[in-house]
C-alpha positions in Angstrom: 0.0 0.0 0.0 1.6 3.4 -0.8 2.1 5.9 1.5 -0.3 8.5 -0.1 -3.2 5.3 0.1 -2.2 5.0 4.2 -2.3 8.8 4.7 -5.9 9.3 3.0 -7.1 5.8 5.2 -6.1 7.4 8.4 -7.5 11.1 7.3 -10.5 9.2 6.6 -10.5 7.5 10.1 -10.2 10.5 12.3 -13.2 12.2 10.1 -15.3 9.5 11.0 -13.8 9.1 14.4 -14.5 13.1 14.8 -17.8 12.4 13.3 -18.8 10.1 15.8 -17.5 11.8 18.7 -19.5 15.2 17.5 -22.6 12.8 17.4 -22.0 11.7 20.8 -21.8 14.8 21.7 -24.8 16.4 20.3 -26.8 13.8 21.6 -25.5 14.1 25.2 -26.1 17.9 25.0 -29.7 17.1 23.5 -30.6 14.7 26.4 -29.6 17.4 28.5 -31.2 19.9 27.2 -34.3 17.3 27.2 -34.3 16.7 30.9 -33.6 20.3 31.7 -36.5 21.1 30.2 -38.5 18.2 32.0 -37.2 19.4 35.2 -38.4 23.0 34.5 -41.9 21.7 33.9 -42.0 19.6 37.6 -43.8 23.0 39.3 -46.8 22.8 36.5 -46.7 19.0 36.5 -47.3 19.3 40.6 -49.9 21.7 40.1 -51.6 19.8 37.6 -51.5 16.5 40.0 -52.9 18.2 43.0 -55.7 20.0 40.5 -57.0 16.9 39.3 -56.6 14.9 42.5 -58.4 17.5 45.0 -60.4 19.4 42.4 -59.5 23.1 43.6 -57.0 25.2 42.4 -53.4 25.4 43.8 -50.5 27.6 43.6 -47.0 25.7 43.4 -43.2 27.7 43.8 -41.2 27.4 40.5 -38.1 27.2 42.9 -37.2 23.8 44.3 -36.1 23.4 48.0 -32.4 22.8 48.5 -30.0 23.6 50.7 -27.0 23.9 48.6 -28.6 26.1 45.6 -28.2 22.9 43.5 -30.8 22.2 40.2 -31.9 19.1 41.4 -32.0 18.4 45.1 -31.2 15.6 47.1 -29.4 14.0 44.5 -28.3 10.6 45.1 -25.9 8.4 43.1 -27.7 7.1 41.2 -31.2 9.1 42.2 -33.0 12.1 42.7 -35.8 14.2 43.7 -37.1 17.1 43.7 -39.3 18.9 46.9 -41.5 21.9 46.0 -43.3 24.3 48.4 -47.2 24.3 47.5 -50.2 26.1 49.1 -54.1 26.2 48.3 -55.0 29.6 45.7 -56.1 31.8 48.2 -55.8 34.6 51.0 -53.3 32.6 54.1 -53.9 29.4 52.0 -52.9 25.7 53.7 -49.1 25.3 52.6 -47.3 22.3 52.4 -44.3 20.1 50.7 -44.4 18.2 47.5 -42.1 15.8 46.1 -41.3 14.7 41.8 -39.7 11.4 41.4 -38.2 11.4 38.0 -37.9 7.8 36.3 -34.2 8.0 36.7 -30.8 10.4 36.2 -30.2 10.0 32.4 -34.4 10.0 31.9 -36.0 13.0 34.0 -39.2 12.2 32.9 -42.0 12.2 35.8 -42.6 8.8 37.4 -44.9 9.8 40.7 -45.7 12.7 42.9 -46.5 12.4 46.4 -47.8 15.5 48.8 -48.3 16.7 52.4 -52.0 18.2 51.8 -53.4 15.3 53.0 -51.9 16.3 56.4 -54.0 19.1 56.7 -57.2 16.8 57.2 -55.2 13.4 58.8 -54.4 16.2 61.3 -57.5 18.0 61.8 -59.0 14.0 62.6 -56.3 13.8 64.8 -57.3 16.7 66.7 -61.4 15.8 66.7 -60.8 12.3 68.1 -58.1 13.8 71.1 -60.3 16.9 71.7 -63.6 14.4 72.1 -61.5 12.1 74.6 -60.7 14.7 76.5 -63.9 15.9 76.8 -64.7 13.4 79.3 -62.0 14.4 81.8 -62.3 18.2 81.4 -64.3 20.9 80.5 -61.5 22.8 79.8 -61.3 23.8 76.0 -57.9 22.4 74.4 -55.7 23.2 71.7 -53.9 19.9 69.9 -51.0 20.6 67.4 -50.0 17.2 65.6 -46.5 16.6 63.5 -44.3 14.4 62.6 -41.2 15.9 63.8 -38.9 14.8 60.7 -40.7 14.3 57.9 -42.9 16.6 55.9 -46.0 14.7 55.5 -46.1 13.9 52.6 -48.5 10.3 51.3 -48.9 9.7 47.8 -52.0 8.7 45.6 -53.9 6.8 47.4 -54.2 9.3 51.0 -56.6 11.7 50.3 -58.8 14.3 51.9 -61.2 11.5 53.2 -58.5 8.8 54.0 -58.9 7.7 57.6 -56.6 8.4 60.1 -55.1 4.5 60.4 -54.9 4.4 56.8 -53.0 7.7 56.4 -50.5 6.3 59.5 -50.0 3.3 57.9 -48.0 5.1 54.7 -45.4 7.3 56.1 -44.4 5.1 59.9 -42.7 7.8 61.4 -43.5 9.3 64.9 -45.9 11.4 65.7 -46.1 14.1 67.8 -48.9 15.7 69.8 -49.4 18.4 71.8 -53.0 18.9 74.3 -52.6 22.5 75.0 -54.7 23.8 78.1 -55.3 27.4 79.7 -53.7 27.7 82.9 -55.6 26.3 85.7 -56.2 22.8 84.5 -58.1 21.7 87.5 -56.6 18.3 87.4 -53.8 17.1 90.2 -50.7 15.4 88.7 -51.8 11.8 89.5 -55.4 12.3 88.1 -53.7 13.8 84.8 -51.2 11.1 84.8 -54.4 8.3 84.9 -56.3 10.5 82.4 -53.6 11.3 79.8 -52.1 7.2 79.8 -56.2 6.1 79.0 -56.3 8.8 76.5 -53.3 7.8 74.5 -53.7 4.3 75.0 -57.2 4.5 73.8 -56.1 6.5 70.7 -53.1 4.1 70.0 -54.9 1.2 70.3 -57.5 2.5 67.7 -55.2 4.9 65.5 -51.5 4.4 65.4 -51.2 0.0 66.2 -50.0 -1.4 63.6 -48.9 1.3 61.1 -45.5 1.2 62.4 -45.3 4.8 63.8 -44.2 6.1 67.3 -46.6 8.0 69.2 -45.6 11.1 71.4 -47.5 13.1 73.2 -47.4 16.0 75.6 -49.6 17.7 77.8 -49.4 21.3 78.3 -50.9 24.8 80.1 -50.5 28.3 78.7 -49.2 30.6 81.0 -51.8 33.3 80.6 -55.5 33.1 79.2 -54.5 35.2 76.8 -51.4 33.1 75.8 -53.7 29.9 74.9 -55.7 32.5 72.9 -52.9 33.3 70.8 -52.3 30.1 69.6 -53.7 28.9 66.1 -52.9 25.0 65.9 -52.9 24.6 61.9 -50.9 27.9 61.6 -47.9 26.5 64.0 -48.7 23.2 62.5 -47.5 24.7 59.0 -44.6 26.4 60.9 -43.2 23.4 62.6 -43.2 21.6 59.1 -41.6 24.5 57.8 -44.3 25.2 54.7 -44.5 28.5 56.1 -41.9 31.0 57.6 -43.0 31.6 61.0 -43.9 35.2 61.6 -43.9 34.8 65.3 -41.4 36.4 68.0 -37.7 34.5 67.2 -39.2 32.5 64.3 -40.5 29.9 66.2 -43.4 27.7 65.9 -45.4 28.5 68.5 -46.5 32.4 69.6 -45.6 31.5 73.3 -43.9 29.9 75.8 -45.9 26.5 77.8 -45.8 24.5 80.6 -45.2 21.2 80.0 -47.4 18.8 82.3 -47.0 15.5 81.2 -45.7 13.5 78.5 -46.3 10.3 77.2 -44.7 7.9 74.1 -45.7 4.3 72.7 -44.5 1.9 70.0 -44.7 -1.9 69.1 
């Protein structure tokens, strides 16, 4: 083979090598441009699934959560996915966290979304059923604030607005946290609250929380003041605590004042 044969061979090689390298390229770059694209259309695809699934209208951030300023948070290896801050379309609306699972890294397409809204009526049963138990031991009016402490609350599909209480549990097994807020002046000596509070919670374990896998924790409290137990608006602070909202109270916390804690009481299988 002569030389000039060799030298147009191996000018054809690298143009085809080049070629295919460019192609490789441009498809990479299109992919990404693809699933950038995707991932700027999770706040409308959230809005869209809590739209159809509760039938009212909802307002969704366009800015995802994250700590770090990243695109896509809480990226994994091999994972991600991406929590956005969502609220119902109106004046002081119920806010709460949503979540977009993508069906992998390299293909950003949606594959579910889950959502806390849910909690605002799991936790609104949660207060009915404590409020009526207590009832019986009291006529003292109470406030109950109920969280869980490390988690959202966030269910998928299948918890919705009229999901019972077990059911809802059942989905997320974490703990949950409860606080029976009194006025001052609960009328009730430390050993009667001591036998009231365990029948309460064992009552509402027993027929709530057994079985789902979560940890129950619950606390007893007085305001200082009349006016202090006044001041206090449970699904406000419960937004607050699950940080859907920034807190507007004194120091940014979750609750407007300061309590005294009476009793407290956990369970678990």
């Amino acid at each position: 083979m002569g030389a000039k044969k060799r030298i147009v061979i191996i000018i054809c090689l690298i143009i085809i090598g080049v070629t295919c390298c460019r192609s490789r390229w441009e498809k990479k770059e299109e992919k990404k441009r693809q699933n950038e694209e995707l991932i700027a259309a999770y706040p409308e695809d959230v809005k869209a699934y809590l739209e159809e699934k509760y039938g009212r209208k909802f307002c969704v951030n366009p800015k995802p959560k994250s700590n770090d300023g990243s695109p896509i948070p809480f990226a994994q290896p091999d994972y991600f996915t991406c929590e956005y801050r969502a609220w119902e379309d109106e004046e002081d609306g119920y806010a709460f966290w949503t979540e977009v699972y993508p069906v992998s890294l390299e293909d950003n397409r949606v594959l579910k979304i889950r959502d806390g809204y849910c909690w605002k009526f799991v936790s609104s049963k949660i207060r009915d059923a404590m409020s009526e138990a207590w009832k019986e031991v009291t006529e003292k009016e109470c406030k109950i604030i109920t969280f869980p402490p490390l988690w959202s609350g966030i269910f998928g599909q299948r918890i919705y607005e009229k999901s019972k209480i077990k059911d809802a549990l059942k989905n997320i097994q974490t703990e949950i946290r409860i606080f029976v807020i009194f006025p001052p002046e609960l009328g009730l000596e430390d050993t009667e609250l001591d036998i009231a509070t365990e029948k309460i919670v064992t009552n509402f374990y027993n027929e709530y929380v057994k079985g789902s896998g979560c940890r129950l924790w619950v606390c007893i409290c007085e305001t200082y003041a009349e006016e202090d137990f006044l001041k206090i608006d449970p699904e406000i602070s419960e937004q607050y605590r699950l940080k859907a909202k920034e807190s507007e109270y004194e120091k940014k916390d979750w609750l407007p004042v300061e309590l005294i804690r009476r009793k407290k009481i956990e369970m678990q299988e």
